[in-house]
C-alpha positions in Angstrom: -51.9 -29.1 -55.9 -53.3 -27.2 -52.7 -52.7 -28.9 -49.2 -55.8 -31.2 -48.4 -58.6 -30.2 -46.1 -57.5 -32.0 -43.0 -54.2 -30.1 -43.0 -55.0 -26.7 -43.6 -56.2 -24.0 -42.1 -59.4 -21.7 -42.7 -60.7 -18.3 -42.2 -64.0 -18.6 -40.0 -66.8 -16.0 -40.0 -69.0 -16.7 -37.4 -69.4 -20.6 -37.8 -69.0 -20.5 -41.5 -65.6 -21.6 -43.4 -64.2 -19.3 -46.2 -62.2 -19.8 -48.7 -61.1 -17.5 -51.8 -60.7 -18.6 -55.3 -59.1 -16.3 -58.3 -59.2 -16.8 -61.2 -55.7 -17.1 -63.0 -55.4 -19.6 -65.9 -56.2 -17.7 -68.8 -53.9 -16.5 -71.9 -55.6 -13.1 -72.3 -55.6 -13.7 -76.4 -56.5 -10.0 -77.1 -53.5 -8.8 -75.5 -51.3 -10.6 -77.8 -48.8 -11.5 -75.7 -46.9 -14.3 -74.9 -46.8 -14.0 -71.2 -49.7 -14.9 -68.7 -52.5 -12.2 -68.5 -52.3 -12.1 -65.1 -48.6 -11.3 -65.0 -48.5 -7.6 -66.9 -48.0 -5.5 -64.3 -50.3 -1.8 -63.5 -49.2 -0.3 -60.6 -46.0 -1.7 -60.7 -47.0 -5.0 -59.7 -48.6 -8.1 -61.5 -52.1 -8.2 -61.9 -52.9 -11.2 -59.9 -50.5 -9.7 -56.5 -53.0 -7.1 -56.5 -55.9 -8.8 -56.0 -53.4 -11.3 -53.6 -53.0 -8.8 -51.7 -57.0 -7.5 -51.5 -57.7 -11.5 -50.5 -55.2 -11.4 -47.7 -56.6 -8.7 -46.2 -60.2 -11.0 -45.6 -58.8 -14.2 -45.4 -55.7 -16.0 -44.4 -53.1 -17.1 -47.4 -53.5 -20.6 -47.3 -57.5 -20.1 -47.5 -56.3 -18.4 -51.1 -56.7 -20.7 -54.1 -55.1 -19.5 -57.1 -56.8 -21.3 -60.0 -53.6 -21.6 -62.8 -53.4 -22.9 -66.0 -51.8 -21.1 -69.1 -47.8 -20.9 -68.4 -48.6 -22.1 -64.6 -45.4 -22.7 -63.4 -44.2 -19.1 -64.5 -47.6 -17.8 -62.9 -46.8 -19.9 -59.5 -43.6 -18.7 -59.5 -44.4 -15.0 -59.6 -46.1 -15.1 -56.4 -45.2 -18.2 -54.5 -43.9 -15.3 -51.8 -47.9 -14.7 -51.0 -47.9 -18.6 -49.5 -51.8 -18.7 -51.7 -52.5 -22.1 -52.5 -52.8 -23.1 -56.3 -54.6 -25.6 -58.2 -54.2 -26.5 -61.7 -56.7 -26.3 -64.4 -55.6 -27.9 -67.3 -57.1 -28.0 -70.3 -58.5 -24.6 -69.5 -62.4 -25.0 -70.2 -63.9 -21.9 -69.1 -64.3 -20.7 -65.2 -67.4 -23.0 -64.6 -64.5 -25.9 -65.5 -62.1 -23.5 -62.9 -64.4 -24.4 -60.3 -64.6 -27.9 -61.2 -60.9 -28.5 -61.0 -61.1 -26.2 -57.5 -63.6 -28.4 -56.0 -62.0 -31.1 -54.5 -59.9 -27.8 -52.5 -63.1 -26.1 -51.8 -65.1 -29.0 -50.0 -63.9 -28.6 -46.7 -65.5 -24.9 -46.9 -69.0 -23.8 -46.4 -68.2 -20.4 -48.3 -66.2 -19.1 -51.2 -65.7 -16.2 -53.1 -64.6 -16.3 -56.6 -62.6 -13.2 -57.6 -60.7 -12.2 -61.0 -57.1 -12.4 -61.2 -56.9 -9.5 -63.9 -59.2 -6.9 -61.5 -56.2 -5.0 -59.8 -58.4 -2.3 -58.3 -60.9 -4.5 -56.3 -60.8 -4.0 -52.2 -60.6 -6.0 -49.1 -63.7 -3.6 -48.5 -65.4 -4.5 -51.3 -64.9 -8.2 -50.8 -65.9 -8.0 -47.5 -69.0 -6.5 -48.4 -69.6 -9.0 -50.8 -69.0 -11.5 -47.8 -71.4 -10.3 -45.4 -73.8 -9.6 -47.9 -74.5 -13.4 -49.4 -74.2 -14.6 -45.7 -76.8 -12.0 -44.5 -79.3 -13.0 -47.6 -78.6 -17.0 -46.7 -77.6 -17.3 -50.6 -76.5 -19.9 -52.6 -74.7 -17.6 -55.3 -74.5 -13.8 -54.9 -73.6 -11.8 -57.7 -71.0 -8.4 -57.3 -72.8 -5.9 -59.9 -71.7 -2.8 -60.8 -73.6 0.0 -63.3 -71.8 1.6 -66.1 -73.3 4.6 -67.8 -71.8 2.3 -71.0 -72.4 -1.7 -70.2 -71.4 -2.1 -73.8 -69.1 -5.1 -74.1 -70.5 -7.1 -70.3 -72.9 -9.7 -69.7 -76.5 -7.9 -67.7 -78.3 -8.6 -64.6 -81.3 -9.5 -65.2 -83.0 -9.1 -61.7 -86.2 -10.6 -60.2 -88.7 -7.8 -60.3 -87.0 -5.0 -58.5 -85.5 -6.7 -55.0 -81.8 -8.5 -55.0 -82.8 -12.1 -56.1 -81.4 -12.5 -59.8 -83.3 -14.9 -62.5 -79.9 -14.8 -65.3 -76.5 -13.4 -66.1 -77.2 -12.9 -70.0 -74.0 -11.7 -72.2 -74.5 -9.3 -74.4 -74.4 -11.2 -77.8 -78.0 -13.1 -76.9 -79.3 -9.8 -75.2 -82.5 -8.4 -76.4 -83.0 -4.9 -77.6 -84.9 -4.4 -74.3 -81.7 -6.1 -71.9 -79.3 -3.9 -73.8 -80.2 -1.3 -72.7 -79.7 -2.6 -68.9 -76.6 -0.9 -67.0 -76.3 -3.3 -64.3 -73.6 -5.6 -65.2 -72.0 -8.7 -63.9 -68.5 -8.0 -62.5 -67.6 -11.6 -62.4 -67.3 -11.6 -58.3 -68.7 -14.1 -57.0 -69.9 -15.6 -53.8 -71.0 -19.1 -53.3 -72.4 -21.5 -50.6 -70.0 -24.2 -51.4 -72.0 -27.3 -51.0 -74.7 -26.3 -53.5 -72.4 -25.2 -55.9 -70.5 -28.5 -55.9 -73.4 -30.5 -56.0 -74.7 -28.6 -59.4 -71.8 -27.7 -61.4 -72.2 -30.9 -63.2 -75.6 -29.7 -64.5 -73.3 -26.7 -66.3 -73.3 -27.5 -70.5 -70.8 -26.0 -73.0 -73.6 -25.7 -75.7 -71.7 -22.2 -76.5 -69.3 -21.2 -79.7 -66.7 -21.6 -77.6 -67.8 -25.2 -76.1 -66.4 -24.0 -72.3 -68.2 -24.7 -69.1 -69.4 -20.6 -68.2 -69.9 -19.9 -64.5 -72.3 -17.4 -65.4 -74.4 -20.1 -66.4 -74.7 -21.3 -62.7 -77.2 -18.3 -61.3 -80.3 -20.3 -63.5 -78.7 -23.6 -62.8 -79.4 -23.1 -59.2 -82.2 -21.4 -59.5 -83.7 -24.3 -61.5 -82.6 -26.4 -58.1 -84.3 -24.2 -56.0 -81.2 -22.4 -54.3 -81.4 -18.2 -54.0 -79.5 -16.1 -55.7 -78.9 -12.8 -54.9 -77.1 -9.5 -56.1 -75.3 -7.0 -54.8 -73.8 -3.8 -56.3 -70.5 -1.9 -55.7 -70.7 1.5 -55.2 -67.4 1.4 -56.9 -67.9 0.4 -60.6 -63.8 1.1 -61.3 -63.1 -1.7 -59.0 -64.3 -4.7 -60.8 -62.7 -3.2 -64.3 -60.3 -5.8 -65.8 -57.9 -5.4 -68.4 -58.6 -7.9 -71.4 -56.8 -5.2 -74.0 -53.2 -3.0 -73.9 -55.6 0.8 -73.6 -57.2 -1.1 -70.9 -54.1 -2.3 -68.7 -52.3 1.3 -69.7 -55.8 2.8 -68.3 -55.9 0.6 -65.2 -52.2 2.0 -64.2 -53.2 5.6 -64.9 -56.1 5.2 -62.4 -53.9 3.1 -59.9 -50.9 5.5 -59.6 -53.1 8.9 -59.7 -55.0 7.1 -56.5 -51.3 6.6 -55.1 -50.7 10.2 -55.7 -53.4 11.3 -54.3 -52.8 9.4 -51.2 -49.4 10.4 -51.1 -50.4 13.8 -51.0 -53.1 13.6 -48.1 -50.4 12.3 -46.1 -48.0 15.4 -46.1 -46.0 14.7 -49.6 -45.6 17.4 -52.1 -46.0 15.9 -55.5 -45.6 18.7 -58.1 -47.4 18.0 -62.0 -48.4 14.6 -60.3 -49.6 13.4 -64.0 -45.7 13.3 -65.2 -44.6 10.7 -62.2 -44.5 7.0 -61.8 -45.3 5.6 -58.5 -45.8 2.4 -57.4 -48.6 1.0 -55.1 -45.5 -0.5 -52.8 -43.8 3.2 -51.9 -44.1 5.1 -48.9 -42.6 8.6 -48.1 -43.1 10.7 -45.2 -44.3 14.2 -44.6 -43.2 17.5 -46.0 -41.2 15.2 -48.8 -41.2 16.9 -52.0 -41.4 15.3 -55.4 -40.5 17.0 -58.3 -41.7 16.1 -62.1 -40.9 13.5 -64.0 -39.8 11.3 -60.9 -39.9 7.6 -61.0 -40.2 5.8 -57.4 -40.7 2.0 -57.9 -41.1 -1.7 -56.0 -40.8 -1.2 -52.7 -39.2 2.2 -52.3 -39.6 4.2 -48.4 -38.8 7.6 -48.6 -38.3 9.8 -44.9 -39.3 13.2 -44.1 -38.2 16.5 -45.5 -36.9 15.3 -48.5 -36.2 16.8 -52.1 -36.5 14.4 -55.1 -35.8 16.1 -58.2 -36.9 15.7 -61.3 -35.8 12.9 -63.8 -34.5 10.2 -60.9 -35.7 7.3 -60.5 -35.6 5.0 -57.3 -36.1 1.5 -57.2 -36.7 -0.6 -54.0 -34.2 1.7 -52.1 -34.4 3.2 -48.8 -34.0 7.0 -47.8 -33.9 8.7 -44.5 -34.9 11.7 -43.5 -33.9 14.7 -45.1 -32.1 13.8 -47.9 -31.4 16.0 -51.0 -31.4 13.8 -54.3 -30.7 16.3 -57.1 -32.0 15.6 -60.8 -31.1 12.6 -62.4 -30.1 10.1 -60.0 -30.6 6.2 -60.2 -31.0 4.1 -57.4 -31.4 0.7 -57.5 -31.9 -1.8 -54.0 -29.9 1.2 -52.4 -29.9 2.9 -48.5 -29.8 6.2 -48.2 -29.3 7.6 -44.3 -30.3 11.0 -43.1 -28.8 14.3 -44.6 -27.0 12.6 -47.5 -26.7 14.3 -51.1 -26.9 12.7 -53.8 -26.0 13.4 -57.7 -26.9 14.6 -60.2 -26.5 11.4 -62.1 -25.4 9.5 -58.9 -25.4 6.2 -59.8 -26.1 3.8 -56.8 -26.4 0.2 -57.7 -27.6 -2.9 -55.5 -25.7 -3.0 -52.2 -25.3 0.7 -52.1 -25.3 2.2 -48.3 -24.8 5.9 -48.3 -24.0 7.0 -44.4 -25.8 9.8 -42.3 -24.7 13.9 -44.0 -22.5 12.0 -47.1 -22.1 13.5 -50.6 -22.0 11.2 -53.8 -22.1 13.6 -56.4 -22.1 14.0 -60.4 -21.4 10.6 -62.5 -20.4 8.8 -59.2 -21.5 5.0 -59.6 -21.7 2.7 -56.5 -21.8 -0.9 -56.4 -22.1 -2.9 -53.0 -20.0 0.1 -51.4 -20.7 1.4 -47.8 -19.6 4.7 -47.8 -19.4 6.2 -43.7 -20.9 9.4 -42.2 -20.2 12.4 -43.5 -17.6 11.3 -46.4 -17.6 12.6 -50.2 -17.3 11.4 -53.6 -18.3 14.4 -55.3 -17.2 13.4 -59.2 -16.7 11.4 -61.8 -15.7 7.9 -59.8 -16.4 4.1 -59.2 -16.8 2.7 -55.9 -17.4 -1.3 -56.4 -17.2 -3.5 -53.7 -15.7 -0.8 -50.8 -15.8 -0.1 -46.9 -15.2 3.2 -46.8 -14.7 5.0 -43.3 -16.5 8.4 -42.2 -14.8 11.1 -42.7 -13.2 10.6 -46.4 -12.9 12.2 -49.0 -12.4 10.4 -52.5 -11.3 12.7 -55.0 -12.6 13.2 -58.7 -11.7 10.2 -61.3 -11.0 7.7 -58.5 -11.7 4.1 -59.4 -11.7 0.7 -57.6 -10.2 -1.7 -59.4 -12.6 -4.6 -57.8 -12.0 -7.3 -60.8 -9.5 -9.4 -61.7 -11.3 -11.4 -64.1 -12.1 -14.2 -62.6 -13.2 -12.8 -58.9 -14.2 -9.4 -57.0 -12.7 -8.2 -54.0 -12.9 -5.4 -51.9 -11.3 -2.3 -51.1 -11.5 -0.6 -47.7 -10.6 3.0 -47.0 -10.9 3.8 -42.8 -11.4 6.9 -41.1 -10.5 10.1 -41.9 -8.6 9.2 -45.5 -7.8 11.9 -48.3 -7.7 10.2 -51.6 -6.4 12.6 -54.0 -7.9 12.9 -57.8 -7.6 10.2 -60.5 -6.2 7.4 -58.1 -6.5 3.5 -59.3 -7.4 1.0 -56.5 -6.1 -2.3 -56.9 -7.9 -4.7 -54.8 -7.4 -6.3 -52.4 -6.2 -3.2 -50.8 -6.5 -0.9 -47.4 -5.8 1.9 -46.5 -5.8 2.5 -43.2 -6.9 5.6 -40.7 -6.0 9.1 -41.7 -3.7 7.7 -44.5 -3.0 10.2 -47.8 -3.3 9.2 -51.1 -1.5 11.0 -54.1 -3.3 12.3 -56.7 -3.1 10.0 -59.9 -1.6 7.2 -57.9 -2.4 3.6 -58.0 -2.1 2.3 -55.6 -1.9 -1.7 -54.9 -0.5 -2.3 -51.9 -1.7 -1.4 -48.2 -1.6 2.3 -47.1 -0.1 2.5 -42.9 -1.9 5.0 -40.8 -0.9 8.6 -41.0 1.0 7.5 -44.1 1.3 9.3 -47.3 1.6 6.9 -50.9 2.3 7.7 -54.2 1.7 5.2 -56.8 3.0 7.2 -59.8 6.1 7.1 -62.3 8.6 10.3 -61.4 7.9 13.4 -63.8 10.4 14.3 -66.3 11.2 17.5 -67.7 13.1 18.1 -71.5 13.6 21.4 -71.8 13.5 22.6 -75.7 11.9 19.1 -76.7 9.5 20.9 -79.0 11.9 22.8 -80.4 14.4 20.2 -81.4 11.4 18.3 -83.0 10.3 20.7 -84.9 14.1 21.2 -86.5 13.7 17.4 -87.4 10.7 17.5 -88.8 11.4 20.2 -91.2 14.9 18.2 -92.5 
């Protein structure tokens, strides 16, 4: 349960207290799915860390209540990095009952705004807007609106003649032939005086098919108590769009990452058939960076300046310096890529990958927890697991470290200035040390001196007319 009211801290605006309250605890039935509608990601990120991340930006995390419910502690655990407060709501009766359960959290307030965990695209603008508004009009509830050229599906505004004040929220099954044809809708933002709204969401009923307590229901509850409410609309309707169905979440992303795009490319990135790309809200990349087609850049990926990425790669919470070529194909994954490197195509680099300043990994080379040193090459066809390797080396095609035994992994480190020739085995534990030569299709699996040269192979032998004395046999 959230911290009580003496110990934490709040987000003042002028003398009033705010707090922020998402919802969170539904199942999100028409998705048909058996995870938490406010986990499935758009964006590349859950549902409910974007609109985290939009409440951070107004208030401080600990003024965040989280209302949870359906599969809470798998919900709590996805963002327990954000520090938000939670509260549990359980049975989950409807978001009137959200706020019930929320209350005793909320008391210490004079303000809160309620905002949907499933609304990804909503803004710390927008919710700040919403803020200043309802303390500006001295409200009790004030209402986010939005218009849709098709309301179809949303609950209307019904407004008191043609100024802010609101006299219902009426959903669409009871609307009349007249309301139906309304395009204001209610967004489900929210804004409340706290004490008010305490003190009369006992007065909410469940006399609906569902039997739930409706928030909705409290714009004529208080203004049957004589408290204002008020409306205000976005000039944004996409914002407040949530995502109750799979076309709808799959829409939502579209939206999200062609806004990422876009931004990407007012900034100074190059983003060629921008529709074919996945990129996540998280990623940053510098100026005169170019992105080819079909490019995946996820999580928390940083990209530099003057940068290549072509097509069909895909980077995941990596970072990449400044003019780094990354031909097609290429997988990174928690990886560091420094200045002037090449990479691929079909470089594998796996967690714990750190690629120095200028250094080639090339075609089918996989990396694992491997620092490889300024200006040294892998070009082909190799595994580099668990390795220190020196600037300056150059690993030939077909070499392997052997970094298993079965049971642990250990490490291999190859110093300055080493030649490892093609097709040589690495047996750690193992070192070779500075400016040491490796034979090609040697394995190698004790230390290598400086300046040395080892060969790890069996001696060639030579049986001149072999062939032809089996061939005499096999005829007999």
């Amino acid at each position: 349960m959230a911290k009580s009211s003496e110990s934490r801290s709040s987000q003042k605006t002028g003398d009033s207290r705010l707090a922020i309250a998402i919802m969170a605890a539904g199942k999100g039935t028409r998705l048909k799915s058996r995870h938490p509608k406010v986990l499935h990601e758009v964006g590349g990120k859950p549902l409910l860390a974007h609109v985290i991340a939009a409440a951070t930006q107004v208030v401080s995390p600990s003024d965040i209540y989280v209302i949870i419910g359906h599969e809470a502690e798998q919900v709590r655990d996805a963002v327990a990095g954000t520090r938000v407060q939670f509260v549990l709501q359980q049975p989950q009766r409807g978001t009137g009952h959200a706020l019930m359960c929320a209350a005793p959290s909320l008391s210490g307030y004079d303000h809160v705004i309620v905002l949907s965990g499933d609304a990804p695209l909503i803004t710390a603008d927008t919710i700040r807007s919403l803020r200043d508004f309802h303390l500006q009009k001295k409200a009790a509830m004030t209402i986010l609106s939005a218009k849709l050229e098709n309301p179809t599906g949303y609950g209307r505004l019904i407004r008191k003649s043609k100024n802010s004040e609101v006299r219902a929220i009426v959903e669409e099954k009871s609307c009349t032939p007249a309301q139906r044809k309304l395009r204001e809708i209610n967004s489900g933002f929210y804004a409340f005086a706290v004490q008010p709204l305490i003190e009369n969401l006992k007065k909410l009923k469940t006399d609906n098919p569902h039997a739930e307590y409706y928030l909705t229901d409290m714009a004529v509850v208080l203004r049957n108590a004589k408290q204002r409410v008020v409306a205000t609309a976005t000039n944004n309707a996409s914002e407040i769009l949530g995502s109750n169905t799979r076309a709808e979440l799959v829409e939502l992303d579209r939206k999200m990452r062609r806004v990422k795009c876009a931004k990407l490319m007012s900034e100074g990135v190059t983003i060629f058939y921008p529709e074919t790309c996945v990129i996540d809200s998280g990623v940053e990349a510098g100026p005169d960076t170019t992105i080819e087609p079909f490019v995946q850049l996820l999580g928390n990926t940083r990209i530099g300046a003057d940068c290549r990425i072509r097509s069909y790669s895909v980077i995941k919470d990596s970072h990449i310096g400044h003019c780094v070529q990354i031909r097609p194909g290429c997988i990174l994954d928690d990886a560091r890529v420094a200045s002037n490197a090449q990479l691929g195509p079909y470089s594998h680099l796996r967690p714990g990958s750190d690629i120095g300043e200028g250094a080639h990994v090339g075609n089918f080379v996989e990396t694992k927890k491997a620092r490889i040193g300024k200006g040294s090459k892998a070009n082909h066809l190799s595994y580099l697991g668990d390795a220190e390797i020196g600037d300056g080396v150059n690993i030939g095609a077909g070499t392997i470290t052997c970094n298993y035994d079965g049971v642990h992994k250990h490490t291999t480190t190859i110093e300055n200035g080493v030649f490892v020739g093609s097709d040589t085995t690495l047996v750690a534990p193992v070192k070779l040390a500075r400016g040491s030569y490796v034979g090609a299709g040697s394995c190698i699996t004790n230390d290598v001196p400086p300046e040395s040269l080892a060969i790890g192979r069996s001696k060639q032998i030579v049986k001149e007319g072999w062939v032809k004395q089996k061939r005499s046999r096999t005829a007999e």
